[in-house]
Structure formats: structure tokens, C-alpha cells
N, CA, C and O of each residue as an XYZ file, in Angstrom:
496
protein
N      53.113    -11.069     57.372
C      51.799    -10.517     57.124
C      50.850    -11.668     56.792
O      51.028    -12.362     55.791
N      49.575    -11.913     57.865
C      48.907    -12.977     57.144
C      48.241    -12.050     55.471
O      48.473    -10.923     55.033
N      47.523    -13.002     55.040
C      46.756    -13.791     53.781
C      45.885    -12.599     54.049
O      45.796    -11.695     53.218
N      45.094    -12.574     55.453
C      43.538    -11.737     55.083
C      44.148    -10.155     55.694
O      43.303     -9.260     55.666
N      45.098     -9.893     56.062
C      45.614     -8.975     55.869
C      46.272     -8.048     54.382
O      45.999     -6.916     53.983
N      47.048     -8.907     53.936
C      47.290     -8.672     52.415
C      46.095     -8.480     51.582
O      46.027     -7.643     50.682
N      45.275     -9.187     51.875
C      43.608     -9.423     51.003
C      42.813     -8.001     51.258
O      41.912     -7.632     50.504
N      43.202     -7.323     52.285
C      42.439     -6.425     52.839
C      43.332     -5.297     52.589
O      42.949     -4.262     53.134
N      44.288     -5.213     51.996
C      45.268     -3.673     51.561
C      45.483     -3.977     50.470
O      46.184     -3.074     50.013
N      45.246     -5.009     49.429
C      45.214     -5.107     48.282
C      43.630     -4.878     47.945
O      43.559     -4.906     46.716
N      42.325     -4.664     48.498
C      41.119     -4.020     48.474
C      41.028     -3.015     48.501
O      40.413     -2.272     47.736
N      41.723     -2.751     49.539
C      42.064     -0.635     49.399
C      42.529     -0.088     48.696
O      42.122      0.941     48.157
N      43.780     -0.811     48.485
C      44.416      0.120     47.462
C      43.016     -0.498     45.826
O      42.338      0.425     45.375
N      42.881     -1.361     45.444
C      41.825     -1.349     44.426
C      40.710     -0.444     44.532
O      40.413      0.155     43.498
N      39.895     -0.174     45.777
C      39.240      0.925     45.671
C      39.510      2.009     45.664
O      38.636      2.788     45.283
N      40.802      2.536     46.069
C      41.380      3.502     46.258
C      41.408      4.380     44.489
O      41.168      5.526     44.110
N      41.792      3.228     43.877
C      42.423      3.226     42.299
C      40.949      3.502     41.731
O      40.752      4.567     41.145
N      39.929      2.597     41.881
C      38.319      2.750     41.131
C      37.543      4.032     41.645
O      36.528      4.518     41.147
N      38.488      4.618     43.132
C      37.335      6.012     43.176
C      38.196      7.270     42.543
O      37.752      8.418     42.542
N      39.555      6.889     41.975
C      40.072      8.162     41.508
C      39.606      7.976     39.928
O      39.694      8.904     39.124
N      39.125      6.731     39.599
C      38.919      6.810     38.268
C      37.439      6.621     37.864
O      37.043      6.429     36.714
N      36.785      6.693     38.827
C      35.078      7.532     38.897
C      35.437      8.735     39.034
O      34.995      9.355     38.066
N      36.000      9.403     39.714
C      36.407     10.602     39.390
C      36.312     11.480     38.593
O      35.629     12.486     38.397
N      37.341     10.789     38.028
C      37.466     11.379     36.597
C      36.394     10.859     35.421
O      36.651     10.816     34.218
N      35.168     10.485     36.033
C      34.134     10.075     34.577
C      33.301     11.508     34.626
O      33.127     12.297     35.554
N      32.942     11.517     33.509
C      31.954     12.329     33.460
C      30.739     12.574     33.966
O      29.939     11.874     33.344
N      30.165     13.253     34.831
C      28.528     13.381     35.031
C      27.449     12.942     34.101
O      27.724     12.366     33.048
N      26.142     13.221     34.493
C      24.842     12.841     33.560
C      24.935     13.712     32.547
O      24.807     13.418     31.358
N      25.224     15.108     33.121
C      25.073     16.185     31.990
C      26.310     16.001     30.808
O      26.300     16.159     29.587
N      27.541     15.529     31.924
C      28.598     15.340     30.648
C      28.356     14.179     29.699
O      28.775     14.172     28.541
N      27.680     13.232     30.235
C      27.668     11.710     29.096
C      26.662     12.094     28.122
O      26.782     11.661     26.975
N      25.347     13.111     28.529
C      24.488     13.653     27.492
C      25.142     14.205     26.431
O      25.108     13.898     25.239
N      25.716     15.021     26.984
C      26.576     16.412     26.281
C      27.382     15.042     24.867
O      26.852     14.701     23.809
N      28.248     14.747     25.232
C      28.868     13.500     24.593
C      28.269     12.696     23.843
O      29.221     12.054     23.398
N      27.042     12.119     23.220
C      26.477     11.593     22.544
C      25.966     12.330     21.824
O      25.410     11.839     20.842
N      25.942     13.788     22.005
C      26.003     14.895     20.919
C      27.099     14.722     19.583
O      26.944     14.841     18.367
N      28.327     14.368     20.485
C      29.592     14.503     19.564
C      30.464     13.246     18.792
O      31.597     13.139     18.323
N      29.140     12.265     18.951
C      29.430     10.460     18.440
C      29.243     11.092     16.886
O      29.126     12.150     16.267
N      29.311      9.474     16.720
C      29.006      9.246     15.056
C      27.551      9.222     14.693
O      27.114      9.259     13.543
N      26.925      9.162     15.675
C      25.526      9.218     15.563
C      24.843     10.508     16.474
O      23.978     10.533     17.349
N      25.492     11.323     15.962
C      25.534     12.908     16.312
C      23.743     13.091     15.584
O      22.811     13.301     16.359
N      23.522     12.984     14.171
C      22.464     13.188     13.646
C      21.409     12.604     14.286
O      20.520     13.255     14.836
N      21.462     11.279     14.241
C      20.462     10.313     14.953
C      20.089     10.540     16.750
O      19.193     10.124     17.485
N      21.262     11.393     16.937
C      20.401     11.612     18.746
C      20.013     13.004     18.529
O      19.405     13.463     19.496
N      20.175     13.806     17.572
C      18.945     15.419     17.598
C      17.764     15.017     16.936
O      16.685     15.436     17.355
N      17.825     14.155     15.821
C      16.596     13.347     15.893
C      15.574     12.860     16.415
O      14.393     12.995     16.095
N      16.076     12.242     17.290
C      15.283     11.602     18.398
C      15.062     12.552     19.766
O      14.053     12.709     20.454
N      15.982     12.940     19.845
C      15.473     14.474     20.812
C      14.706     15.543     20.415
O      14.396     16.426     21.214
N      14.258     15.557     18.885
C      13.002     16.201     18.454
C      11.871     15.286     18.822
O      10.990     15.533     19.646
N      12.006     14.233     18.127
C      10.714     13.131     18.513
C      10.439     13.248     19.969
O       9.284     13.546     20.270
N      11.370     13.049     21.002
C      10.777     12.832     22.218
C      10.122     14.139     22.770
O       9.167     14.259     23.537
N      10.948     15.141     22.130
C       9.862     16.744     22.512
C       8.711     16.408     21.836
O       7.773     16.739     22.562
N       8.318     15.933     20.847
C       7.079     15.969     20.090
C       6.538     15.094     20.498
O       5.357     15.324     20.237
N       6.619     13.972     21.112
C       6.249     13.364     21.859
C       5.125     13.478     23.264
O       4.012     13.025     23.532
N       6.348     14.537     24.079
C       6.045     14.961     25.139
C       4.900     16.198     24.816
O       3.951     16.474     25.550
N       5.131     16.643     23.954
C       3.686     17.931     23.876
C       2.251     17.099     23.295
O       1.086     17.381     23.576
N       2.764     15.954     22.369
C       1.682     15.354     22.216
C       1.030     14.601     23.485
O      -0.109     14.921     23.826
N       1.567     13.842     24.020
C       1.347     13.647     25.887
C       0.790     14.834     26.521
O      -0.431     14.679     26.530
N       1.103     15.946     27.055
C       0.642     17.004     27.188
C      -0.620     17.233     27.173
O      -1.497     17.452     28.009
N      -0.500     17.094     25.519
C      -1.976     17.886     25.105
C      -2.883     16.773     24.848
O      -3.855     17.208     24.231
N      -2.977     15.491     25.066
C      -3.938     14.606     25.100
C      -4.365     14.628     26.366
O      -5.561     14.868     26.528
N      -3.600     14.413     27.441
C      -3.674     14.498     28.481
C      -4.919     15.763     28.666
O      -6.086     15.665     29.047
N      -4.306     16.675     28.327
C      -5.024     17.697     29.115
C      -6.937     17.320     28.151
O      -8.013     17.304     28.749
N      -6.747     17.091     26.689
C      -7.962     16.514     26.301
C      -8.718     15.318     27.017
O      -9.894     14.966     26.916
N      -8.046     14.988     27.505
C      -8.664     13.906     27.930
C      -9.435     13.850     29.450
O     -10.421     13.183     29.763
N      -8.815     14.578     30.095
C      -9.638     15.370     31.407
C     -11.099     15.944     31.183
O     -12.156     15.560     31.682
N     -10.758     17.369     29.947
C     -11.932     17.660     29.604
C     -12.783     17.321     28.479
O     -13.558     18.232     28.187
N     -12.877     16.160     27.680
C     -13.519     15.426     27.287
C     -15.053     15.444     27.827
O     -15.314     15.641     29.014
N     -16.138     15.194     26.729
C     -17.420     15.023     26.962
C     -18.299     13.586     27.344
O     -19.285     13.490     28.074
N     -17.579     12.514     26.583
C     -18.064     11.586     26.839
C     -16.889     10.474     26.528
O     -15.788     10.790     26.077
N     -17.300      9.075     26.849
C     -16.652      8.256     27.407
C     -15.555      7.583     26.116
O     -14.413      7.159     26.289
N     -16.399      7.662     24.708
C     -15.858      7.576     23.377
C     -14.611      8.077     23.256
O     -13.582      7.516     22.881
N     -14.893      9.727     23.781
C     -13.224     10.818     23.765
C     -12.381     10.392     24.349
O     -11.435      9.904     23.732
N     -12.393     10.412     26.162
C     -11.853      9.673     27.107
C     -11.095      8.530     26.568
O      -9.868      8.549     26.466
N     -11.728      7.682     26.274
C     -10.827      6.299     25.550
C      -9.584      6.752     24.422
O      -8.375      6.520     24.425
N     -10.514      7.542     23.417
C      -9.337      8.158     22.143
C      -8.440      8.477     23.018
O      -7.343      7.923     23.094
N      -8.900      9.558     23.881
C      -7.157     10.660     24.147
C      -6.557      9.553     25.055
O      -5.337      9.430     24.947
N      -6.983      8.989     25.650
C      -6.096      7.881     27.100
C      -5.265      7.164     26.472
O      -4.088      7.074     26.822
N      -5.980      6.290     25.015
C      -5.029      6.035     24.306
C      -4.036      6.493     23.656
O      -3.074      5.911     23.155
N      -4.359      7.717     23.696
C      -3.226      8.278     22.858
C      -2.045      8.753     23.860
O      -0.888      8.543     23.496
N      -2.298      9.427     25.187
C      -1.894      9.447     25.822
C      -0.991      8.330     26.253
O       0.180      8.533     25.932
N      -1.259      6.972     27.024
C      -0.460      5.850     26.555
C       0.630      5.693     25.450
O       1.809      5.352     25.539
N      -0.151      6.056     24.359
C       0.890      5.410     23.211
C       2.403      6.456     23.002
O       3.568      6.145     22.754
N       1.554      8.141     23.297
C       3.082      8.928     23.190
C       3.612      8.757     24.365
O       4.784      9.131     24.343
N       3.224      8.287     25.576
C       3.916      7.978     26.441
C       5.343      6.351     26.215
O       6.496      6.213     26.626
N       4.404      5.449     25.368
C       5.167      4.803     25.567
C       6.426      4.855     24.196
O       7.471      4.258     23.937
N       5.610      5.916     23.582
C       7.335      6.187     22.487
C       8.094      6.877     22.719
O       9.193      6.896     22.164
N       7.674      7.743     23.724
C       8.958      8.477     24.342
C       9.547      8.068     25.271
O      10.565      8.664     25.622
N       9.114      6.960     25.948
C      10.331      6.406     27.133
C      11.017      5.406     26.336
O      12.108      4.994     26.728
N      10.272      4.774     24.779
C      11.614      3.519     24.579
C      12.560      4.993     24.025
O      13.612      5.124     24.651
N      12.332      5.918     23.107
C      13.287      7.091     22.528
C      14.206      7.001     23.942
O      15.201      6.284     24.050
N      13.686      7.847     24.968
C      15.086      8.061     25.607
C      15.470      6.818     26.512
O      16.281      7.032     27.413
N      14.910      5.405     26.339
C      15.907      3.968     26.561
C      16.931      4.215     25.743
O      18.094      3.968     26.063
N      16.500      4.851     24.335
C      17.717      4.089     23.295
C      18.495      5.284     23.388
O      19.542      5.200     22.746
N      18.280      6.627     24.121
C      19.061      7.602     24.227
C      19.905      6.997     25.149
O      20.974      6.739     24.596
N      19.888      6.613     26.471
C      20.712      6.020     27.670
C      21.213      4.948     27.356
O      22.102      4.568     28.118
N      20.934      4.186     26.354
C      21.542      2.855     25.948
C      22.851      3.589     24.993
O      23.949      3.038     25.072
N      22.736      4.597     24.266
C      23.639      5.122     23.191
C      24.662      5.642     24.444
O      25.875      5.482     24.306
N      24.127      6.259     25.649
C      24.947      7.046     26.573
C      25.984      5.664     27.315
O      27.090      5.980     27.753
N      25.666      4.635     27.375
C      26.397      3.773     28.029
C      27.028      3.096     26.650
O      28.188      2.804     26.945
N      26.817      2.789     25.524
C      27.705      2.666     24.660
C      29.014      3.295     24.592
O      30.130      2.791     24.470
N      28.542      4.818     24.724
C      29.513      5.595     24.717
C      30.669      5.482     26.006
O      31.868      5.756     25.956
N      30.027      5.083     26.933
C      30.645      4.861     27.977
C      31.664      3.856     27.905
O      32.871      4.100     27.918
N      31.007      2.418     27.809
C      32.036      1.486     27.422
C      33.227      1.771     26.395
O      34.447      1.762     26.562
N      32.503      2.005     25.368
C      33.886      1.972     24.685
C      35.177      3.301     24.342
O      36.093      3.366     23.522
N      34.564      4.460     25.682
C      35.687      4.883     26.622
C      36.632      4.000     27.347
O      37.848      4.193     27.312
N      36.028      2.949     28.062
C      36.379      2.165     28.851
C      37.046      0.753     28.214
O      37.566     -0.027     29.012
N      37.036      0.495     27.084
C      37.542     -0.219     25.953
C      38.736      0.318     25.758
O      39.779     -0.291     25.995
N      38.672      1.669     25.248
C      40.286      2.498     24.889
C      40.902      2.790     25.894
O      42.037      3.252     25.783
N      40.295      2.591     27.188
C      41.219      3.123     27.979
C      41.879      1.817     28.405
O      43.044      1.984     28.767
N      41.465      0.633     28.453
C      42.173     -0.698     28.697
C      43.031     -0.815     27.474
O      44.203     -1.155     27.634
N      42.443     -0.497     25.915
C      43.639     -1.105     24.860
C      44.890     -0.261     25.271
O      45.966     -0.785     24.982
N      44.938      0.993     25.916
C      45.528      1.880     26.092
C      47.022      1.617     26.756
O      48.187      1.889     26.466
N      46.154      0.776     28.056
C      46.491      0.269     29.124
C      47.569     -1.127     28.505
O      48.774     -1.214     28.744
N      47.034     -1.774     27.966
C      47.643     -3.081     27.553
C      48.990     -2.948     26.420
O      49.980     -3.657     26.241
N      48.367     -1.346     25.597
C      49.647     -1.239     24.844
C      50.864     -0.687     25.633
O      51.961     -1.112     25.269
N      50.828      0.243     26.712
C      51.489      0.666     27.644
C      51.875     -0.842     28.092
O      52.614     -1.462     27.327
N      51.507     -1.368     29.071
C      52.379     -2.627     29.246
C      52.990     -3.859     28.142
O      53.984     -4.582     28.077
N      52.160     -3.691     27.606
C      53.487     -4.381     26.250
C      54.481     -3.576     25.898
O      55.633     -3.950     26.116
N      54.299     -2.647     25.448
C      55.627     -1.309     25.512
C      56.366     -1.882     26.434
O      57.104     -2.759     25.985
N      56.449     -1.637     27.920
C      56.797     -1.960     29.237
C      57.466     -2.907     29.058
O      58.674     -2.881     29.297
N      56.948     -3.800     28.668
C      57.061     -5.671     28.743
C      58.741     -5.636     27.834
O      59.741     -6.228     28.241
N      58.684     -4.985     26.856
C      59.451     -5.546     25.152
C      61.065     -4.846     26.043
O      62.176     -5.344     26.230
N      60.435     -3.460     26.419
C      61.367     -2.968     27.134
C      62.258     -3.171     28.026
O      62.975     -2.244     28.405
């Protein structure tokens, strides 16, 4: 068997192995769902109030700011508009940043997992 033959069924079978174990990851809705049930369970309903309050404050500047009288208002609500805009996208950064935390260090236990299984293996 040449080299780039071996190279090329030792690729398959590796992808073969990485799409059964995407597989088995969870969806968007499941990794949400899951940062419900961390240690920082409190701190993400928290912040999922803020970003609703957020978003209605966005909303409703917005919609002030359309019908506004003069150019003074316009400026207030735009700004304000802006500003709850931009606290609710870092909120749900640090929501998706908590969601890939969570992710990794799935992916942490599932290697220590892995390594204690082959030391087991190994002693054996």
C-alpha cells in the first residue's frame, strides 16, 4: 500500500469518527437550553432579562425616534437607540461565549475521559 494511499483511509476513517461525534453534539437550541443548567444558571436569566429590556428599550426609541418633532429628539432617541443596541449584542456575546465554554469543557471531559480509559488500557 503506498504512503498517500494509507494517508487517504486514515482521513476517512478520521472523518468518519468527527461526523459521528458532531452527531452526537447538541444543537443551538440544545447548547442554549444547557447554559440554563451551569453554575452560572443565575447569571444567564439575568442577563436574558437585561437583553429583553434591552430590546423593548430599542423598540421603543426606535419607534420615538421616527416620530420625533425636531432634530434635538432625533439625536436623544438615535442615541439611545445605539446605546441599547449596543448592550444587548455585547449581553448575548457573553451569552455565546458562556455557550462555547460550555462546550469546551464537554470536550475537556470527554478527552480526560478518554485518556483515563487508555491508561486503564495501558496498566492492563
Amino acid at each position: 500500500m503506498k504512503i498517500d494511499e494509507r494517508i487517504k483511509q486514515e482521513l476517512e476513517t478520521e472523518s468518519a469518527q468527527l461526523d459521528k461525534i458532531l452527531a452526537e453534539e447538541p444543537g443551538l437550541f440544545g447548547q442554549v437550553a444547557g447554559i440554563f443548567k451551569g453554575g452560572l444558571k443565575f447569571w444567564v436569566i439575568v442577563v436574558n432579562i437585561f437583553v429583553m429590556l434591552f430590546t423593548v428599550i430599542m423598540i421603543w426609541s426606535g419607534y420615538e425616534f421616527f416620530v420625533a418633532d425636531n432634530i434635538d429628539n432625533r439625536i436623544f432617541w438615535g442615541v439611545i437607540v445605539l446605546a441599547s443596541l449596543k448592550a444587548q449584542v455585547s449581553l448575548k456575546e457573553w451569552l455565546f461565549s458562556e455557550m462555547r465554554r460550555s462546550s469546551l469543557m464537554r470536550e475537556i471531559k470527554r478527552l480526560e475521559l478518554s485518556v483515563e480509559y487508555l491508561q486503564q488500557k495501558i496498566e492492563s
